[in-house]
BATOR-705232 format. One record per residue: residue in three letters; chain; x, y, z of N, C-alpha, C in turn. Coordinates in Angstrom, 2 decimals, always signed. Each point is the difference from the previous one (the first is absolute). Last residue first. Layout:
BEGIN
SITE:r:c:npx:npy:npz:capx:capy:capz:cpx:cpy:cpz
SITE:ala:A:X:Y:Z:X:Y:Z:X:Y:Z
...
***
This chain:
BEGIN
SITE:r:c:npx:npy:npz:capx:capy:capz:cpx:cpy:cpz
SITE:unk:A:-14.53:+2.04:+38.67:-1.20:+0.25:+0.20:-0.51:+1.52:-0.34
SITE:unk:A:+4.40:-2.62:-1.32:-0.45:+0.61:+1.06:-1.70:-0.12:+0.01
SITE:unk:A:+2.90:-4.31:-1.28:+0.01:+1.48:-0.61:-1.06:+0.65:+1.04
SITE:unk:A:+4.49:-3.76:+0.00:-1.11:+0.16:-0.05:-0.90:+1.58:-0.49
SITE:unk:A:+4.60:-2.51:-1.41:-0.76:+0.86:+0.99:-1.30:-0.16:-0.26
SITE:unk:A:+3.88:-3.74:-1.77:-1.19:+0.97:-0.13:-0.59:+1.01:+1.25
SITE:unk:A:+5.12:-1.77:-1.18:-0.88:-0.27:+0.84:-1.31:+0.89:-0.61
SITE:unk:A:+4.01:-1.74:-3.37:-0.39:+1.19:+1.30:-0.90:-0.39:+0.53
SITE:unk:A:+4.38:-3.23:-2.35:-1.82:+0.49:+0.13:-0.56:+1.01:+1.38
SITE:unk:A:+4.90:-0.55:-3.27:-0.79:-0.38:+1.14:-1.30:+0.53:+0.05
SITE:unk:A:+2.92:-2.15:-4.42:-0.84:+1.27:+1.05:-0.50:-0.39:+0.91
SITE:unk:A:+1.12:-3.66:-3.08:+1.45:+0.76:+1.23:-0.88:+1.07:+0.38
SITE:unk:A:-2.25:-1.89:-3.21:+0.28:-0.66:+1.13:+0.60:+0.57:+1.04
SITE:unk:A:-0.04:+2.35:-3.83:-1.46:+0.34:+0.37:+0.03:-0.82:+1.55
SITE:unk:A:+3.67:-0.78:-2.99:+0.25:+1.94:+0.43:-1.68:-0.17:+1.06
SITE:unk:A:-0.03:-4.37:-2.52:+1.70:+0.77:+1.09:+0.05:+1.02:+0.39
SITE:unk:A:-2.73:-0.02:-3.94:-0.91:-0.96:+1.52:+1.15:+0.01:+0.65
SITE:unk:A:+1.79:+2.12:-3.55:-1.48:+1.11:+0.63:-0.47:-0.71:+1.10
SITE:unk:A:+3.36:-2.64:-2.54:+0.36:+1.44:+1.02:-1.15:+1.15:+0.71
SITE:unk:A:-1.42:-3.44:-3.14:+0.72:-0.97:+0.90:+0.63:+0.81:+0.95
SITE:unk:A:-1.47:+2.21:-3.92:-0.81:-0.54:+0.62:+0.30:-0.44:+1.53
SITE:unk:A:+2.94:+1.14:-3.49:-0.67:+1.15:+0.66:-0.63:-0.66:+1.27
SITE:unk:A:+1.54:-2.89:-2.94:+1.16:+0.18:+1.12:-0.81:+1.17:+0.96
SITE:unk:A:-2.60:-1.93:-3.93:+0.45:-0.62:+1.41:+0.55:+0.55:+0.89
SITE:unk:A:+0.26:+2.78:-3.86:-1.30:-0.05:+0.77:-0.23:-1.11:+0.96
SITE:unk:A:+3.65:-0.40:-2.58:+0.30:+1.26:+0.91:-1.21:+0.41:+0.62
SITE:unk:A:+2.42:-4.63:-1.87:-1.16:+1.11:-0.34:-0.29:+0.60:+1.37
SITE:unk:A:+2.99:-3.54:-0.02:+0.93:+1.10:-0.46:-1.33:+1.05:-0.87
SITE:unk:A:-0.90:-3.98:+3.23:+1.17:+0.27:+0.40:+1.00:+1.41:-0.89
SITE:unk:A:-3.77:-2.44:-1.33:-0.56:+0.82:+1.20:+1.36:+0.66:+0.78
SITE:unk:A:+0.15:-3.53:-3.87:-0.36:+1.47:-0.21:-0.21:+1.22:+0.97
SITE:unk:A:+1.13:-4.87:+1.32:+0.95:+0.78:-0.87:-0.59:+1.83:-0.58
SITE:unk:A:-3.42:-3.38:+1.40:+1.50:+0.72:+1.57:+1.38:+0.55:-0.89
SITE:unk:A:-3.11:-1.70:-2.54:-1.13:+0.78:+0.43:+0.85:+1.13:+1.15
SITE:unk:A:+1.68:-4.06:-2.23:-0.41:+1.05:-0.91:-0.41:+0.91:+0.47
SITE:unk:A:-0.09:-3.95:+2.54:+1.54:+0.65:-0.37:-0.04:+1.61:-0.36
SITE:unk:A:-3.60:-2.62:+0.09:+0.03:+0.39:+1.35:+1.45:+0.68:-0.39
SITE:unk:A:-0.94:-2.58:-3.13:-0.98:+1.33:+0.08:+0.17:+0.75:+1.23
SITE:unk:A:+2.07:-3.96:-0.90:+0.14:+0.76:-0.63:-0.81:+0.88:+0.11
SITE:unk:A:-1.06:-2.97:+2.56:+0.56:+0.60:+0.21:+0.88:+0.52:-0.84
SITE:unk:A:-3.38:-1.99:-1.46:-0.79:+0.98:+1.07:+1.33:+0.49:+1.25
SITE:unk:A:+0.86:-2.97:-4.03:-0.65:+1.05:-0.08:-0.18:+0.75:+0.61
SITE:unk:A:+1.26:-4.10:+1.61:+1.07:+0.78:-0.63:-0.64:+1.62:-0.67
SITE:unk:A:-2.90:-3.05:+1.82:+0.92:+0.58:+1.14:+0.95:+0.44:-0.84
SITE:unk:A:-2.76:-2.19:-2.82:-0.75:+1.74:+0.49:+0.55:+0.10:+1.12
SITE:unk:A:+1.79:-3.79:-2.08:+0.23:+0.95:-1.05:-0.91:+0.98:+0.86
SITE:unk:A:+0.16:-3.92:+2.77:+1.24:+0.86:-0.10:+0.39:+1.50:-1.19
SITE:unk:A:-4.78:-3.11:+0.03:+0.45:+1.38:+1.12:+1.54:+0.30:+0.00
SITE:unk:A:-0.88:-2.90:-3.40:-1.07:+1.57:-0.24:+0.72:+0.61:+1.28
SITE:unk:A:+2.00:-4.47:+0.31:+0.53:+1.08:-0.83:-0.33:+1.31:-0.30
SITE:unk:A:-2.21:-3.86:+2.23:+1.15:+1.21:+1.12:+0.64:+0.89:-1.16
SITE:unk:A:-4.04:-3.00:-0.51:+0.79:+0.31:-0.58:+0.45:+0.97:+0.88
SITE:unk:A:-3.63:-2.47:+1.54:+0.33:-0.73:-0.93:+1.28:+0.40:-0.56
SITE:unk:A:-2.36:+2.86:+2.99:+0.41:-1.67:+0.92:+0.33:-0.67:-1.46
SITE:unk:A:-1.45:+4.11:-0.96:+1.13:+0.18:+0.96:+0.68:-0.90:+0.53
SITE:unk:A:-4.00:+0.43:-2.51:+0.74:-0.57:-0.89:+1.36:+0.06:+0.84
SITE:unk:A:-4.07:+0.36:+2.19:+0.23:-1.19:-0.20:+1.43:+0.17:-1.20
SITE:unk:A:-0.27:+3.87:+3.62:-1.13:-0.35:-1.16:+0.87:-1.57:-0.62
SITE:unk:A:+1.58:+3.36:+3.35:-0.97:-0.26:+0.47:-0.48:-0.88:-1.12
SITE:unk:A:+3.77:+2.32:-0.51:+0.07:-1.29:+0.93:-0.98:-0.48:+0.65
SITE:unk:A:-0.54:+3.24:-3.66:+1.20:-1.31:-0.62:+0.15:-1.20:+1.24
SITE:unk:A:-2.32:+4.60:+1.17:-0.41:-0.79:-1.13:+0.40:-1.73:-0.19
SITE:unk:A:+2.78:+3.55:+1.92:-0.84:-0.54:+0.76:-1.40:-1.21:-0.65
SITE:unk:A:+3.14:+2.20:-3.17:+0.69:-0.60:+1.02:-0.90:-0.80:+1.21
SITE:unk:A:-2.01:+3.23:-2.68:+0.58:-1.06:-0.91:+0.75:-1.30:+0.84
SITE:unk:A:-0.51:+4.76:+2.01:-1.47:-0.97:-0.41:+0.50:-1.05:-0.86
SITE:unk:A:+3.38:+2.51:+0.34:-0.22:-0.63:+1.38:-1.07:-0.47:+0.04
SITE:unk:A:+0.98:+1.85:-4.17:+1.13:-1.85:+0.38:-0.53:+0.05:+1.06
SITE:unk:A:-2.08:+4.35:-0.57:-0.14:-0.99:-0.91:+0.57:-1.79:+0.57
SITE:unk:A:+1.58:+4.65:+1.80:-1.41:-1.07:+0.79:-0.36:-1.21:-1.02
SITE:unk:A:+3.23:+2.54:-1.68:+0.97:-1.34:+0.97:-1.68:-0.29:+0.89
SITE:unk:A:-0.33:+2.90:-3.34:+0.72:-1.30:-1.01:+0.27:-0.56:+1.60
SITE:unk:A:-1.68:+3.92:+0.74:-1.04:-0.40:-0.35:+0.88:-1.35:-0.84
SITE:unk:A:+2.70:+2.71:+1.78:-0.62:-0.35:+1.03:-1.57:-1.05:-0.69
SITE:unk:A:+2.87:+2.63:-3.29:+0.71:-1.15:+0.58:-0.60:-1.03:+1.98
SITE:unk:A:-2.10:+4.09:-2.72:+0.19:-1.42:-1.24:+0.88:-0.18:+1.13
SITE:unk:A:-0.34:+2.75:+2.34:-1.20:-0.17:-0.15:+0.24:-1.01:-0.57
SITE:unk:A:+4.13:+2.63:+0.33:-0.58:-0.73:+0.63:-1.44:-0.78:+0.40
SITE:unk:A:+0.80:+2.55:-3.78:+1.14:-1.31:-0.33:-0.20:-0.98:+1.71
SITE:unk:A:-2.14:+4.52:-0.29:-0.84:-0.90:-0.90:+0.89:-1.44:-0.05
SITE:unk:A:-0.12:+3.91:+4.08:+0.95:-0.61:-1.09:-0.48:-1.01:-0.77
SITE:unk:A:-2.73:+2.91:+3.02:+1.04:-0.45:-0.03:+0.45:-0.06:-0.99
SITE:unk:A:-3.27:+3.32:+3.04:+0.52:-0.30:-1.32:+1.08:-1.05:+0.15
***
């Protein structure tokens, strides 16, 4: 289960980053620096947005502590099994 606000906001910053990539690949990219500077600004606004929220929603934070808690465990050795 996550966090819907984090979703809409991950799904707005892949967005500008397709857009973005887009923008520097594609003929209108070479003609006007302005489009692409407007979807780098975007696409890091969003990126902003996205890190700002994550930083004070509590199902992130859960989260983010559950993989840390999971990393840090030491790993047991598998036994083998009897016969």
């Amino acid at each position: 289960m996550g966090c819907a606000v984090c979703k809409r906001l991950e799904r707005t910053f892949e967005g500008w980053n397709t857009e973005c990539v887009r923008a520097r690949s594609s003929l209108y990219g070479q003609f006007s620096n302005r489009f692409e500077a407007y979807d780098n600004v975007e696409m890091e606004r969003a990126r902003s947005e996205l890190q700002m929220h994550r930083s004070v929603c509590t199902i992130a934070i859960t989260l983010a502590a559950a993989l840390a808690a999971r990393a840090a465990a030491p790993r047991r050795p598998v036994l083998a099994k009897r016969r």
